[in-house]
MIFI-636442 format. One line per field, with one value per residue (C-alpha): residue in three letters; chain; x, y negated, z; residue number from 1. Coordinates in steps of 0.05 Angstrom, whole numbers, plus 5000, padded with zeros to 4 digits. Layout:
<vexmars>
resn <- Ala;... .
chain <- A;... .
u <- X;... .
v <- Y;... .
w <- Z;... .
resi <- NUM;... .
</vexmars>
This chain:
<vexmars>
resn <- Unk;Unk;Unk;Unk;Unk;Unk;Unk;Unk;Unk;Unk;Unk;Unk;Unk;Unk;Unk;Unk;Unk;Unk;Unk;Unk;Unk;Unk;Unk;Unk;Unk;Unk;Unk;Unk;Unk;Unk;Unk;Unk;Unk;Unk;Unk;Unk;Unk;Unk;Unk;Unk;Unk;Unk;Unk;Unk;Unk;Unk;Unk;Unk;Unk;Unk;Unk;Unk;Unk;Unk;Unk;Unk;Unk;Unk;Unk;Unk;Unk;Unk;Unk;Unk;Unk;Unk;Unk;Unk;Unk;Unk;Unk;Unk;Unk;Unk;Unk;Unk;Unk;Unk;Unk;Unk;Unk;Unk;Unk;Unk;Unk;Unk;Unk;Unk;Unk;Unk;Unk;Unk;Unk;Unk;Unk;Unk;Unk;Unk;Unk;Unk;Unk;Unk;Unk;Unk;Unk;Unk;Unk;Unk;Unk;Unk;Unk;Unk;Unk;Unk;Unk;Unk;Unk;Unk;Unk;Unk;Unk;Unk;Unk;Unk;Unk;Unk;Unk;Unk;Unk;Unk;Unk;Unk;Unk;Unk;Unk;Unk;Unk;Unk;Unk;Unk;Unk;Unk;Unk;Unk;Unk;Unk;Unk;Unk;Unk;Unk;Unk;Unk;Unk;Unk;Unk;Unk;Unk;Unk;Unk;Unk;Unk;Unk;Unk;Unk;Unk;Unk;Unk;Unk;Unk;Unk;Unk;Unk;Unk;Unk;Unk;Unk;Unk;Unk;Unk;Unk;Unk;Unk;Unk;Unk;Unk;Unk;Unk;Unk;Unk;Unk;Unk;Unk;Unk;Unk;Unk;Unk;Unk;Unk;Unk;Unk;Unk;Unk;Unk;Unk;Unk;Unk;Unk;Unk;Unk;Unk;Unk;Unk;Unk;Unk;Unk;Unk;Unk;Unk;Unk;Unk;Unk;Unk;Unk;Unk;Unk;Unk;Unk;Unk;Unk;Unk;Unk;Unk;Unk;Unk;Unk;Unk;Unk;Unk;Unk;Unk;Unk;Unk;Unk;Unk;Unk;Unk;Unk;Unk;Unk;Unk;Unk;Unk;Unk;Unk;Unk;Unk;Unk;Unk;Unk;Unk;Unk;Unk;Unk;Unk;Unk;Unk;Unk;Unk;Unk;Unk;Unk;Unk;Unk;Unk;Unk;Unk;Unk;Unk;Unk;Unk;Unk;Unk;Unk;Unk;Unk;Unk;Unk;Unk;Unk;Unk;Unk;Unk;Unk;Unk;Unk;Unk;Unk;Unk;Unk;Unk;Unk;Unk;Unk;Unk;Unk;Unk;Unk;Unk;Unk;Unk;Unk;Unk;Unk;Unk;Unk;Unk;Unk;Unk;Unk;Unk;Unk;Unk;Unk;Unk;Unk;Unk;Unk;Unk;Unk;Unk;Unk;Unk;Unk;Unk;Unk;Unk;Unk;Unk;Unk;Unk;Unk;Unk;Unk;Unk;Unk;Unk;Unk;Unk;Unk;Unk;Unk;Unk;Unk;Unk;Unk;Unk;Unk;Unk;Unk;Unk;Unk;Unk;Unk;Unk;Unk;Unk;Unk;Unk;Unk;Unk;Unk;Unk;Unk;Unk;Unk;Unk;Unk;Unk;Unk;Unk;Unk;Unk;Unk;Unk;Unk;Unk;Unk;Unk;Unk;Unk;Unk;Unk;Unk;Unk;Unk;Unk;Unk;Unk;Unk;Unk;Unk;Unk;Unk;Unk;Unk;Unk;Unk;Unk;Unk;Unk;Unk;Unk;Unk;Unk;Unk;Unk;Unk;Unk;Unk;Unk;Unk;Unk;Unk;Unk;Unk;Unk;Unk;Unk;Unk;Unk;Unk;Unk;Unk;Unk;Unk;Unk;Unk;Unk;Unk;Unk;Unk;Unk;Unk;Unk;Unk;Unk;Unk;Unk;Unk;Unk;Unk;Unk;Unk;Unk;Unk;Unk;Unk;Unk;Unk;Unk;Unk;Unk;Unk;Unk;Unk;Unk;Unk;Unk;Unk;Unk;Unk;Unk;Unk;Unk;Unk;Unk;Unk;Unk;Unk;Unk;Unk;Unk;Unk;Unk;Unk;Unk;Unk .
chain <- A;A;A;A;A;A;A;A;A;A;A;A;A;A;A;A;A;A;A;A;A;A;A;A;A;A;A;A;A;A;A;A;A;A;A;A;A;A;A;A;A;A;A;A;A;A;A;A;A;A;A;A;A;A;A;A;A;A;A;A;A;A;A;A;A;A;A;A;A;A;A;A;A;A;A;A;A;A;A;A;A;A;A;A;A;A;A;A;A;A;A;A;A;A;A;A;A;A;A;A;A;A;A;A;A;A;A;A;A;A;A;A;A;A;A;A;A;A;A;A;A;A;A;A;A;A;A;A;A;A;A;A;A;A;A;A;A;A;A;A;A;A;A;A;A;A;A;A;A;A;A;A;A;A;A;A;A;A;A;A;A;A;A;A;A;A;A;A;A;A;A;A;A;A;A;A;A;A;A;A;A;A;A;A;A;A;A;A;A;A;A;A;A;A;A;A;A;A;A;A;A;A;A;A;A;A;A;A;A;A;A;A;A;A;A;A;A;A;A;A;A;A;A;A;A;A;A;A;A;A;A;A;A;A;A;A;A;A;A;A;A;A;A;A;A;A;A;A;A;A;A;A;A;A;A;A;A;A;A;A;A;A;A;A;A;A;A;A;A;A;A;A;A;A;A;A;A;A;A;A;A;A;A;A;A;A;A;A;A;A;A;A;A;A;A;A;A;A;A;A;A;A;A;A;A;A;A;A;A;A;A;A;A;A;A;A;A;A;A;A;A;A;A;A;A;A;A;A;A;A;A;A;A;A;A;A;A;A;A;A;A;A;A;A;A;A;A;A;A;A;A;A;A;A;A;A;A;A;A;A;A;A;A;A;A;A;A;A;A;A;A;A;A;A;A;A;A;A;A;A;A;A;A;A;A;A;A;A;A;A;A;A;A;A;A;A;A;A;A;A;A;A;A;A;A;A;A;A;A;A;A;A;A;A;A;A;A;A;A;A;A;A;A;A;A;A;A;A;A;A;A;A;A;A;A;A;A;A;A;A;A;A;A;A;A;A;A;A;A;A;A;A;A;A;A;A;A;A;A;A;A;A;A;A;A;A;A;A;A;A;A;A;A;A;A;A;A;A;A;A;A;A;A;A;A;A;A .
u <- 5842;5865;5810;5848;5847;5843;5910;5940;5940;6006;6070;6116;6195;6235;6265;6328;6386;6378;6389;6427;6379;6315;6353;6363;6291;6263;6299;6264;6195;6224;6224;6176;6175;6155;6204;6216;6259;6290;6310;6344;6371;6383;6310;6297;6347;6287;6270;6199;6208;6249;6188;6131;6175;6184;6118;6073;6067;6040;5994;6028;5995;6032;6020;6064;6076;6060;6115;6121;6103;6084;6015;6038;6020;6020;5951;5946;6001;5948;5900;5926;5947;5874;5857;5905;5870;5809;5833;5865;5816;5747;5730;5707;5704;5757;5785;5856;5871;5929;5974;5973;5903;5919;5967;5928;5873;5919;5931;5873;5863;5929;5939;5934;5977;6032;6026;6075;6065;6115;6116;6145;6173;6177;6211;6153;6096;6134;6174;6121;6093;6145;6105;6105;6165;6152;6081;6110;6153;6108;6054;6108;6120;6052;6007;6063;6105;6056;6031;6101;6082;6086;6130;6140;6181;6200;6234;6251;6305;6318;6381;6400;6329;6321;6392;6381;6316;6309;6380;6407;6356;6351;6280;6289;6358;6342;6277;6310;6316;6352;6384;6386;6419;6396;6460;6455;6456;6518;6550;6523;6459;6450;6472;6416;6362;6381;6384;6312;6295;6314;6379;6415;6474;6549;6585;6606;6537;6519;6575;6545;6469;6505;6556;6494;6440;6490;6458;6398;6335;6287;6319;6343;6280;6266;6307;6280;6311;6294;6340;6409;6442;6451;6381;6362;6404;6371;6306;6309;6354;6353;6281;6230;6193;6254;6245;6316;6312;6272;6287;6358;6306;6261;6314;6342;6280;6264;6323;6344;6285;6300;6375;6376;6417;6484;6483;6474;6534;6581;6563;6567;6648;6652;6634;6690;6740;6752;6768;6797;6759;6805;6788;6718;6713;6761;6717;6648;6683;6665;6716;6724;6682;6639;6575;6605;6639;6559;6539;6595;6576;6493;6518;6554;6503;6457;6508;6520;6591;6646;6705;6768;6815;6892;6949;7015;7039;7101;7058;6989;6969;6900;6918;6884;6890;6827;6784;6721;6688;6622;6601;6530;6538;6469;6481;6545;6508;6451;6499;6549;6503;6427;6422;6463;6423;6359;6336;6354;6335;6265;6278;6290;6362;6376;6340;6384;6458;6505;6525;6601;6595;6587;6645;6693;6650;6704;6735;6665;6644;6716;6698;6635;6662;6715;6648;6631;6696;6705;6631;6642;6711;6706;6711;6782;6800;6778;6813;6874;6860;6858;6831;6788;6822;6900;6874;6887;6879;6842;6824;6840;6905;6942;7012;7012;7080;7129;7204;7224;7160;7129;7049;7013;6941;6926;6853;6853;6917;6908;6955;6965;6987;7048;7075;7045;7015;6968;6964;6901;6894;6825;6802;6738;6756;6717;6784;6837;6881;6950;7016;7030;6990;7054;7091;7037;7037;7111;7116;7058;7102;7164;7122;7108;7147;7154;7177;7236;7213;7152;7138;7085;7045;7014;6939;6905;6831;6788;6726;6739;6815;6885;6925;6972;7039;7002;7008;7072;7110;7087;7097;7026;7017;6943;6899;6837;6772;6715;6669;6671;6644;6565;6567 .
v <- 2906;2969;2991;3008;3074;3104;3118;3188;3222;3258;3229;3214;3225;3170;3129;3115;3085;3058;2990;2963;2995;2964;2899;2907;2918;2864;2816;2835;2811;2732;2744;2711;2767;2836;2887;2963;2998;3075;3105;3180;3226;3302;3333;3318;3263;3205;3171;3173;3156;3094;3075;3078;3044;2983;2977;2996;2927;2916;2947;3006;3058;3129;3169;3238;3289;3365;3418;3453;3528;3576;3549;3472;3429;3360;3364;3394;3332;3283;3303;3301;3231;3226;3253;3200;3137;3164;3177;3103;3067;3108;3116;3184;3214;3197;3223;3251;3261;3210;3171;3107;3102;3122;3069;3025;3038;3033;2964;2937;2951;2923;2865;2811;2800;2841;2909;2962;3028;3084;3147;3208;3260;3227;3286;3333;3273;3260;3326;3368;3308;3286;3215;3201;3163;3121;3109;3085;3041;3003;3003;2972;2919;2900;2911;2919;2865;2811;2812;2772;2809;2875;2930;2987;3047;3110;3157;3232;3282;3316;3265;3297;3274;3203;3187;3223;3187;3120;3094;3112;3105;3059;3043;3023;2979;2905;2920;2955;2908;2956;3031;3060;3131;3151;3192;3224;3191;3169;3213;3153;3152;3224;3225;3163;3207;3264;3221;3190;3268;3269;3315;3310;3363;3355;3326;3393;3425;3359;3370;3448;3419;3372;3424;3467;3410;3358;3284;3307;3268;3331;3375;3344;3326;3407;3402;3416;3380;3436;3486;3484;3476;3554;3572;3519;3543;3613;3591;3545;3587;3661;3675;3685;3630;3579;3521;3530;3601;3584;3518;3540;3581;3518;3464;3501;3519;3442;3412;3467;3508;3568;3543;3551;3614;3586;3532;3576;3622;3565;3539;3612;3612;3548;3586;3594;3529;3491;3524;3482;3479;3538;3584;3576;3586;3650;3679;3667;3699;3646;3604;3530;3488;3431;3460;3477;3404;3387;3448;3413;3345;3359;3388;3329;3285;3327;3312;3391;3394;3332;3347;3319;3286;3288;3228;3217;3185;3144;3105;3119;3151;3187;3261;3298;3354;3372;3413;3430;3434;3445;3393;3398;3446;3474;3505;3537;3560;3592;3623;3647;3684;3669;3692;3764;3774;3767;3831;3837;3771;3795;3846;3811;3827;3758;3739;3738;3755;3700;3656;3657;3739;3719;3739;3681;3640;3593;3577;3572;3524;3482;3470;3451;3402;3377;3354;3319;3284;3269;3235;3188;3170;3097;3112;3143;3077;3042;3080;3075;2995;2998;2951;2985;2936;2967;3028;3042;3120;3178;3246;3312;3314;3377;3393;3454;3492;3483;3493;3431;3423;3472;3481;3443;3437;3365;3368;3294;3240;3164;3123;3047;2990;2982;3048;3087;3147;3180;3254;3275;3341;3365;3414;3445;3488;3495;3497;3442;3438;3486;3455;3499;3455;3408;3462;3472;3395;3390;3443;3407;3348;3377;3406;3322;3303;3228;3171;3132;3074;3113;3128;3194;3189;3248;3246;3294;3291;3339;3339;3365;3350;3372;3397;3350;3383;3363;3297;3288;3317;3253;3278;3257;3178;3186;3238;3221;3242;3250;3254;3184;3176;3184;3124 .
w <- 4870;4909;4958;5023;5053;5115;5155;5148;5217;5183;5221;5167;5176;5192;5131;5141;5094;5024;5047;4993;4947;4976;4974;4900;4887;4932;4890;4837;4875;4865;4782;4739;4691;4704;4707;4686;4729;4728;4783;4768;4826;4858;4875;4942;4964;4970;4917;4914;4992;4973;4930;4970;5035;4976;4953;5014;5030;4960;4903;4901;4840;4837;4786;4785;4727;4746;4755;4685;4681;4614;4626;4627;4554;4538;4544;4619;4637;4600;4639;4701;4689;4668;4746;4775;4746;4771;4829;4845;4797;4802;4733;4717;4656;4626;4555;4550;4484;4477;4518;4489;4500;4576;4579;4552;4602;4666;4646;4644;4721;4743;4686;4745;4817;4846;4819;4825;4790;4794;4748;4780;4751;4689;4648;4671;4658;4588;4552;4524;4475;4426;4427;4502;4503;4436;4469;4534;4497;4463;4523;4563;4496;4483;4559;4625;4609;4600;4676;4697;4782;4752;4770;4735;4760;4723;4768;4761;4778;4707;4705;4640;4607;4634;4607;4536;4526;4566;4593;4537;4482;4433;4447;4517;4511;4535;4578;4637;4698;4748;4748;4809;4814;4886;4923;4984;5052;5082;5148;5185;5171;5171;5245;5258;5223;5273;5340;5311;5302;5373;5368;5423;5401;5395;5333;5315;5310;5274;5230;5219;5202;5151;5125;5100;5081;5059;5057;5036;5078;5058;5083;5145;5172;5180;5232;5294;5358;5410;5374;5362;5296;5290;5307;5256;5202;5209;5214;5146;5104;5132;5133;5072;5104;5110;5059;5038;5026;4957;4937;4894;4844;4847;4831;4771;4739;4748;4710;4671;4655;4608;4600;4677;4684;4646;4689;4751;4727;4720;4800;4821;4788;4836;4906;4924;4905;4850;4772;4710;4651;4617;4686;4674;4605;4616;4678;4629;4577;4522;4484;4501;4470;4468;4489;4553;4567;4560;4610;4661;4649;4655;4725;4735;4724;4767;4822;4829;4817;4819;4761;4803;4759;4787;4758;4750;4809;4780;4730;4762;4685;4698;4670;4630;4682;4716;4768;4778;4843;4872;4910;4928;4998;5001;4935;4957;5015;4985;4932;4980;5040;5024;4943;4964;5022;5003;5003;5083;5098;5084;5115;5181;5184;5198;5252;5307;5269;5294;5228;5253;5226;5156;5112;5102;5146;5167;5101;5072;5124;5110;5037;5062;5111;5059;5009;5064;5080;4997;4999;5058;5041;5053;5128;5121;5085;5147;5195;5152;5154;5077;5030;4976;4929;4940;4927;4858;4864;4904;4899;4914;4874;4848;4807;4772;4775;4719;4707;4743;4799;4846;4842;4902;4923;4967;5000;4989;4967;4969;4929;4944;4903;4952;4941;4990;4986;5048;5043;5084;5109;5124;5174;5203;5259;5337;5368;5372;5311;5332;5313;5249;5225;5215;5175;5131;5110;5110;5065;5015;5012;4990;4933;4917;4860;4896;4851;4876;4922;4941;5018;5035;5103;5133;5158;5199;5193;5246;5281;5355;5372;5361;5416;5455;5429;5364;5378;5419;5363;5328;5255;5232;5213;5243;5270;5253;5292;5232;5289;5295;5229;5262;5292 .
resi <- 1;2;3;4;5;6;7;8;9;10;11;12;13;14;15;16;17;18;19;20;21;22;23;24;25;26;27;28;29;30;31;32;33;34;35;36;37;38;39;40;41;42;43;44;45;46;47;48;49;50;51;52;53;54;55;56;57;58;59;60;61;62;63;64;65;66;67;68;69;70;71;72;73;74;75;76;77;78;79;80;81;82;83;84;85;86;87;88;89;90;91;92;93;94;95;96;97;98;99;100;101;102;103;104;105;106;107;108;109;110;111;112;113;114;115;116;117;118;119;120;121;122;123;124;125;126;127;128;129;130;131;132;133;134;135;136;137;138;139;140;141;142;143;144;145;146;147;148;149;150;151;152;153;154;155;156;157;158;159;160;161;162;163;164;165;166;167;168;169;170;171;172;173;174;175;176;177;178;179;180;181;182;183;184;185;186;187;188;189;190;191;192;193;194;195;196;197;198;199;200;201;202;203;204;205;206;207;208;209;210;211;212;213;214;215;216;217;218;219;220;221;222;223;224;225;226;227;228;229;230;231;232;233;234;235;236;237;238;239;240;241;242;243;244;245;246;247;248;249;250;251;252;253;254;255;256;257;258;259;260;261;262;263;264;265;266;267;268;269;270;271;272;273;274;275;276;277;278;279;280;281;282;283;284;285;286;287;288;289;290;291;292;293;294;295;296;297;298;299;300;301;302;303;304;305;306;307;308;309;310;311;312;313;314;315;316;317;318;319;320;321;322;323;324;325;326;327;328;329;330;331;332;333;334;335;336;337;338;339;340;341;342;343;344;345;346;347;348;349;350;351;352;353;354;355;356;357;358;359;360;361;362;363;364;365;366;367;368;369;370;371;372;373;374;375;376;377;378;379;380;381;382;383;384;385;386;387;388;389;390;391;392;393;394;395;396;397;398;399;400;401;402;403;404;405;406;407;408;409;410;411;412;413;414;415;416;417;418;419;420;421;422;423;424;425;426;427;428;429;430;431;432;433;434;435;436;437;438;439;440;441;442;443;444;445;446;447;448;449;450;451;452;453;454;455;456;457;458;459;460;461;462;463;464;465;466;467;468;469;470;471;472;473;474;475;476;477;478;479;480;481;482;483;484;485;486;487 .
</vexmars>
């Protein structure tokens, strides 16, 4: 049994969200048989958190791989392991040599009662011996799954690798009880971790913090309340010292390791908006071909960039026209002012330059805001009093320009079963929304090839207000405050 040990004198961050998810795996507690669950997501966005908040109240066992470097073997990731059961088990001397025998040893300590066990970083614990996985496999077969109160988690962030060899692999099909791909937190709950933080600042500063660190718990908690959301974007991303001022280098030499810099020129082409797969074949000067569909998709899957399909809006065919679009903010940000300006970011530069100076600060910050809006789009469905079930499409939709249509760019188009299309225009700005505003949509719609019998309703979507001749003009079927999203 699990000796207990003393309380860490560390405050720990508020946990917030992931209620659905801890619902899922507290279900699994009323099975009679064990259970092997997976649980794959970006570095950073909780899921070890979500593990130890589950199983606290339990036998919890963790057991974590080691980040890979040149000096990293199979051997040094044995070992470690090796260090682990010692260190939740006291046994002491233990061999290392193979990780069956590991395995085996493990179970023998938790073959009896409630046990959960979760292996992080699986990819790092596992890639460097081709007979990890086969081992695990038949550990799992033969010792784990005969103790019917055992849990056993593998969880990891190298997306790519858990699907190629365990949600996908042949020798894991039938044993997996859940899947859980962890996303990030909603607007919501993002807003309740900075009011438990103790922010007290406006929506639109909120709206900054979020703009740069997306839904990401880590990096929220950095946040410090006594400082405004400027001050704290400096102090996290424009000084050597700032835990976002490293982490890009650190998350792409974790899930792409010597592959990393293809992957990183491909976000870089996706800075500044969104690319087809033609553009970004063209701007890396290779021709089209498979291997990069599986460069975009590993991003995909890494939750790095969204590809944005657009449809026919007559006979709601999906098209195969497509963009690209980087959707993970903090790597826009980093790419867009930290990565040039590192050199005078050391140098201090930074320290008290006003963020609004940046070159194309504004537009920057409204792609940023538009990821945002695009991730929490369920609350626009609510405002719009739609069911999720008449929706039958929504995206940012495009038309590219031919002889008979005009080319047109829509940050975000909903398409009902009745017809109806919504045609949501985003914007970020610190001032009211001005009335050109109108023209600008008008001029979108005409673009709209609309089928006959179809009726287009323009949205407004804005965080702090439109001006009244905005609104008495009433050309705009709502105006809708994203602010009110927080709560």
């Amino acid at each position: 049994m699990k000796e207990p040990k003393p309380k860490s004198l560390v405050k720990k961050a508020p946990f917030v969200g992931r209620k659905e998810q801890v619902k899922e795996l507290n279900l699994l507690l009323n099975k009679k048989s064990s259970s092997l669950i997976v649980i794959n997501g970006r570095r950073r966005v909780g899921k070890s958190r979500l593990v130890r908040e589950f199983g606290s109240p339990h036998n919890l066992f963790v057991f974590s791989g080691i980040p890979i470097t040149k000096e990293t073997t199979a051997q040094t990731q044995r070992q470690e392991f090796a260090r682990q059961l010692n260190e939740n088990f006291s046994l002491p001397g233990l061999k290392a040599d193979d990780w069956g025998d590991l395995f085996t040893l493990l179970f023998k300590q938790v073959s009896k009662g409630r046990m959960i066990i979760l292996f992080d970083e699986i990819s790092w614990m596992g890639s460097l011996d081709p007979d990890f996985l086969s081992k695990l496999k038949t550990a799992w077969d033969v010792h784990f799954s005969q103790n019917p109160n055992l849990i056993l988690i593998l969880c990891g962030s190298v997306s790519t690798w858990i699907e190629a060899n365990i949600l996908n692999s042949k020798g894991f099909v039938g044993r997996i009880s859940l899947k859980i791909h962890l996303k990030e937190l909603s607007i919501s709950e993002c807003n309740e971790f900075l009011d438990l933080l103790g922010f007290k600042s406006a929506p639109y500063d909120r709206f900054k913090i979020l703009s740069v660190s997306g839904g990401i718990p880590r990096y929220i908690e950095e946040m410090q309340p006594t400082l405004g959301a400027e001050d704290n974007i400096r102090r996290l991303c424009f000084k050597e010292s700032g835990i976002l001022f490293n982490e890009f280098n650190e998350i792409f030499h974790d899930l792409f390791s010597k592959r990393s810099i293809i992957y990183k020129k491909i976000v870089e082409l996706l800075v500044n908006g969104h690319l087809d797969f033609s553009e970004i074949c063209e701007r890396l000067s290779v021709e089209k071909s498979g291997t990069v569909s599986e460069y975009l998709n590993d991003l995909i899957k890494a939750r790095f960039i969204r590809r944005d399909f657009t449809w026919n809006i007559k006979n709601n065919e999906t098209s195969n026209l497509s963009h690209y679009r980087l959707s993970d903010n903090y790597i826009r940000f980093y790419l867009k002012y930290i990565e040039k300006n590192r050199g005078r970011i050391e140098a201090g530069h930074f320290i008290n330059r006003s963020l609004s100076t940046l070159p194309n600060w504004l537009s920057i910050m409204g792609l940023q805001f538009e990821n945002l809006v695009l991730n929490n789009r369920e609350f626009i469905w609510r405002k719009l009093n739609l069911n999720p079930e008449d929706i039958i499409s929504d995206n940012p939709f495009f038309q590219r320009k031919t002889s008979k249509n005009e080319g047109c760019q829509i940050d975000y188009l909903i398409q009902t079963r009745f017809n109806s299309l919504f045609l949501c225009e985003i914007k970020f700005s610190k001032q009211e929304i001005k009335p050109n505003v109108i023209e600008e949509v008008q001029e979108k719609i005409k673009k709209i090839t609309l089928p006959k019998g179809f009726s287009c309703f323009p949205v407004l979507i804005h965080v702090n207000g439109v001006q009244e001749n905005v609104l008495e003009r009433n050309y705009f079927l709502q105006c809708i405050d994203f602010s009110e999203s927080l709560e």
